[in-house]
BALOBA-1460 file (C-alpha; in Angstrom, 3 decimals):
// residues 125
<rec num="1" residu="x" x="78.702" y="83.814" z="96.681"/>
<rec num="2" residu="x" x="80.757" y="82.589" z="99.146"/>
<rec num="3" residu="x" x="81.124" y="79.320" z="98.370"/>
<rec num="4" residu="x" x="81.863" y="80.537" z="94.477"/>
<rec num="5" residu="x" x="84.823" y="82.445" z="96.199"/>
<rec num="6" residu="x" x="86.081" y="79.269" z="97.695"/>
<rec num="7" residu="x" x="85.676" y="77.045" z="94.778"/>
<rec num="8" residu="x" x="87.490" y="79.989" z="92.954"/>
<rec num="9" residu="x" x="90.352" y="79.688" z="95.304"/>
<rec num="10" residu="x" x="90.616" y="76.079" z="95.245"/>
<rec num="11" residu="x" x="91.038" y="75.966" z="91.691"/>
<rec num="12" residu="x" x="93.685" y="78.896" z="91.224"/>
<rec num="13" residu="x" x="95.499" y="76.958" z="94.357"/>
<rec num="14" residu="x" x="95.125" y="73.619" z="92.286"/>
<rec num="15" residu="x" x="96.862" y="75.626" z="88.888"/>
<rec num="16" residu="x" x="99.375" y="77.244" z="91.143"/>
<rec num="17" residu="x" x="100.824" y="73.765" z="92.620"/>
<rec num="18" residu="x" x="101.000" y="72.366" z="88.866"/>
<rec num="19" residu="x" x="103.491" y="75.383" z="87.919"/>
<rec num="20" residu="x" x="107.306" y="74.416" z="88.587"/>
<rec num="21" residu="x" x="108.726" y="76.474" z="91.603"/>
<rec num="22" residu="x" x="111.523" y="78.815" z="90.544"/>
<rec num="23" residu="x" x="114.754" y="79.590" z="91.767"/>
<rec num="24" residu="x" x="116.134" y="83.405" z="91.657"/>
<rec num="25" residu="x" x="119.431" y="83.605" z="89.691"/>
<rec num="26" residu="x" x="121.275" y="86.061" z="92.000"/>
<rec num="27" residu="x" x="124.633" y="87.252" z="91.639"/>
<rec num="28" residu="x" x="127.447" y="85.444" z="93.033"/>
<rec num="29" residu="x" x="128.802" y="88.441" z="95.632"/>
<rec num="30" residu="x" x="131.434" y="87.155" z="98.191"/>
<rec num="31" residu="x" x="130.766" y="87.794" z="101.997"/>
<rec num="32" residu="x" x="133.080" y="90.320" z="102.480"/>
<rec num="33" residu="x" x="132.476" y="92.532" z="99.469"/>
<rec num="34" residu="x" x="131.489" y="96.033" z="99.804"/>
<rec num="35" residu="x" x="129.713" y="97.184" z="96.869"/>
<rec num="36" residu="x" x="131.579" y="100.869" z="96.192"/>
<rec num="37" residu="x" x="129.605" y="104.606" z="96.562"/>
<rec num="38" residu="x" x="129.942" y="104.879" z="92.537"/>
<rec num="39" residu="x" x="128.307" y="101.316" z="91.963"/>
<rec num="40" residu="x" x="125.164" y="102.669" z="94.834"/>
<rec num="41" residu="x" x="124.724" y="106.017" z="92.977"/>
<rec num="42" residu="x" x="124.586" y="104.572" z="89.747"/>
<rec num="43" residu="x" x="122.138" y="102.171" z="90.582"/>
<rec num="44" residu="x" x="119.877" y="104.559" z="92.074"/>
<rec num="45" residu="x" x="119.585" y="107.030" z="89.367"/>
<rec num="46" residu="x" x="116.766" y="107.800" z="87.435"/>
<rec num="47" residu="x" x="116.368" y="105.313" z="84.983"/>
<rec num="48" residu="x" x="114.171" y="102.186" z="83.702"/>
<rec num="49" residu="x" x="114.613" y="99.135" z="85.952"/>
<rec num="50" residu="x" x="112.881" y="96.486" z="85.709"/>
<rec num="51" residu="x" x="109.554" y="95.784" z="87.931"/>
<rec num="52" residu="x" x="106.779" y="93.043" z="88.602"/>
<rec num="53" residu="x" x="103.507" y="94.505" z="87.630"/>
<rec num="54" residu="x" x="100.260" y="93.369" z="88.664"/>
<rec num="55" residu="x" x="98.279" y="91.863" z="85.130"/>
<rec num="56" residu="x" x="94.911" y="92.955" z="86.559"/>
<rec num="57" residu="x" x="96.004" y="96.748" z="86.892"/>
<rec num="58" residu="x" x="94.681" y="97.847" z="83.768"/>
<rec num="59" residu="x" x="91.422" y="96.011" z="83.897"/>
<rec num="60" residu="x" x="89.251" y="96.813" z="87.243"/>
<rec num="61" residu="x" x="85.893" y="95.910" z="85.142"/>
<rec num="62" residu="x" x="87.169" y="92.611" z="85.077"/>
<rec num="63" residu="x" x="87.582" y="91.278" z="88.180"/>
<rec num="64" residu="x" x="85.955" y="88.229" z="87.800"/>
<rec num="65" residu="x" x="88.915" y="86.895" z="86.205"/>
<rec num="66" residu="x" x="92.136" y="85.302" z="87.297"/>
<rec num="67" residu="x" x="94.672" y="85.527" z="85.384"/>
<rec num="68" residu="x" x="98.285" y="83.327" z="85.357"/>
<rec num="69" residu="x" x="100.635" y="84.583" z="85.910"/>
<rec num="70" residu="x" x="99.293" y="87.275" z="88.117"/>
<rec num="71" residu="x" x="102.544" y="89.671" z="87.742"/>
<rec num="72" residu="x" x="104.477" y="90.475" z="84.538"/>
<rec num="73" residu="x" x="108.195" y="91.753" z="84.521"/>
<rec num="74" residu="x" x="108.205" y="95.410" z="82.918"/>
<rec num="75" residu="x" x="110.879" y="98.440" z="82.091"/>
<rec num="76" residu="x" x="109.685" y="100.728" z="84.404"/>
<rec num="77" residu="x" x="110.847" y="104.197" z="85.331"/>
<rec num="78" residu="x" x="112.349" y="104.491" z="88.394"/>
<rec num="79" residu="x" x="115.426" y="106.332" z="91.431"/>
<rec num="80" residu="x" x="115.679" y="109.237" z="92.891"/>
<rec num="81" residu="x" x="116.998" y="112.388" z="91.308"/>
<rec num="82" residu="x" x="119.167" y="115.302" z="92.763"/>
<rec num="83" residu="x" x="116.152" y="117.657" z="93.723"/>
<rec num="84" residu="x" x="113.749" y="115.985" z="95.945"/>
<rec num="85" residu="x" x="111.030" y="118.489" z="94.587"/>
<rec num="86" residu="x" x="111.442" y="116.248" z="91.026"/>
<rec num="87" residu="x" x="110.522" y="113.315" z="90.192"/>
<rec num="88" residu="x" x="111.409" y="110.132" z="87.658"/>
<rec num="89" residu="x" x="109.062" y="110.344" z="85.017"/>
<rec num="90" residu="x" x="109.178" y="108.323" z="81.050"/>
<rec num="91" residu="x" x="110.621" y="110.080" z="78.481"/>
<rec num="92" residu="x" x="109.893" y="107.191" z="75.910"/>
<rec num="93" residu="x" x="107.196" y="104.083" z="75.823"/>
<rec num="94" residu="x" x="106.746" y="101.190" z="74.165"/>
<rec num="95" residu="x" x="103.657" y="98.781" z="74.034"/>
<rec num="96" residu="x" x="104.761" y="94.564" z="74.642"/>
<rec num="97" residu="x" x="101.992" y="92.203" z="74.391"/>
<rec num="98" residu="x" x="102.494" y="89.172" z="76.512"/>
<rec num="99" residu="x" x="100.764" y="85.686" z="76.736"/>
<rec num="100" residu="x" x="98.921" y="85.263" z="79.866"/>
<rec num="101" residu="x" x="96.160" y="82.473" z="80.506"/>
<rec num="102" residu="x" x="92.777" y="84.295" z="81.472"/>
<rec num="103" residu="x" x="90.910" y="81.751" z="84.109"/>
<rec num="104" residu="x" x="86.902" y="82.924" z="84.567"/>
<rec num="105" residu="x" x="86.632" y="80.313" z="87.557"/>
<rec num="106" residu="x" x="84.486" y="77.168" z="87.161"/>
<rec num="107" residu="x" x="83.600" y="77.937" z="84.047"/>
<rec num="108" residu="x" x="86.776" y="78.292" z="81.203"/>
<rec num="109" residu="x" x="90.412" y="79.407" z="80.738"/>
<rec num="110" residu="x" x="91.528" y="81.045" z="77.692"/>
<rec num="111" residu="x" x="95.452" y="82.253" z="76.730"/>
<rec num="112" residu="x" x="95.402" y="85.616" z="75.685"/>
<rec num="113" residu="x" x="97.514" y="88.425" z="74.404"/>
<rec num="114" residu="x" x="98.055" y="91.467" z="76.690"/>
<rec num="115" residu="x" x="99.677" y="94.859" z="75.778"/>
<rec num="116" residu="x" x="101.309" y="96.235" z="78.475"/>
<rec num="117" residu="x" x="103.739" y="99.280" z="78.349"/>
<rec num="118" residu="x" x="107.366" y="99.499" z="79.056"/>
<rec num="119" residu="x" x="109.388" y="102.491" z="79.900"/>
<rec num="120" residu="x" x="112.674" y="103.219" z="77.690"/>
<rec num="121" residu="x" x="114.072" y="106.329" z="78.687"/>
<rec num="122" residu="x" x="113.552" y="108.869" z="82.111"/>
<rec num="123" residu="x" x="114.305" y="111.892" z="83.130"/>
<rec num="124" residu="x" x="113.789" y="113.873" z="86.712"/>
<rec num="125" residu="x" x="111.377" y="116.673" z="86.138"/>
């Protein structure tokens, strides 16, 4: 078993150096800018913002696969609200299916379609 485990690992460390390294696109902010209190609270609000969520989360059965990427970008609720007894919850959903490529190690690798879902609208309840 534990030299499956390390065969595994090889391989998903041989896929991983094939895939380009990325760069993140941040916002060109000067030095000396202070971001104002009305930009902080807005940002903070209860609302959908956008998340990395694990592919795997939805599928514990499976955890003899790998899958590529390993973490999808979702809407997902999110802030604080003005009562700390409430909390940001969905008030709409939507299903997106995404292409990920499902590796069972040694043996095959598959792309398949995955339905994940996004939050549209919160509210603090």
């Amino acid at each position: 078993m534990q030299a499956f485990s390390g065969i595994s690992r090889l391989l998903l460390a041989l896929l991983l150096q094939l895939l380009p390294a990325q760069m993140a696109h941040l916002p060109e902010i000067a030095p000396s800018k202070v971001m104002g209190f009305q930009e902080v609270l807005v940002k903070s609000m209860c609302q959908p913002m956008e998340q990395l969520v694990d592919v795997d989360h939805g599928f514990l059965e499976e955890v003899e696969y790998i899958y590529i990427p390993a973490c999808v970008s979702l809407w997902r609720c999110s802030g604080c609200c003005g009562d700390e007894n409430m909390e940001c919850h969905p008030t709409l959903e939507r299903n997106i299916t995404l292409p990920v490529v499902r590796i069972y190690p040694i043996m095959s690798s598959e792309y398949v379609q995955v339905t994940f879902v996004e939050h549209q609208s919160c509210e603090c309840r």
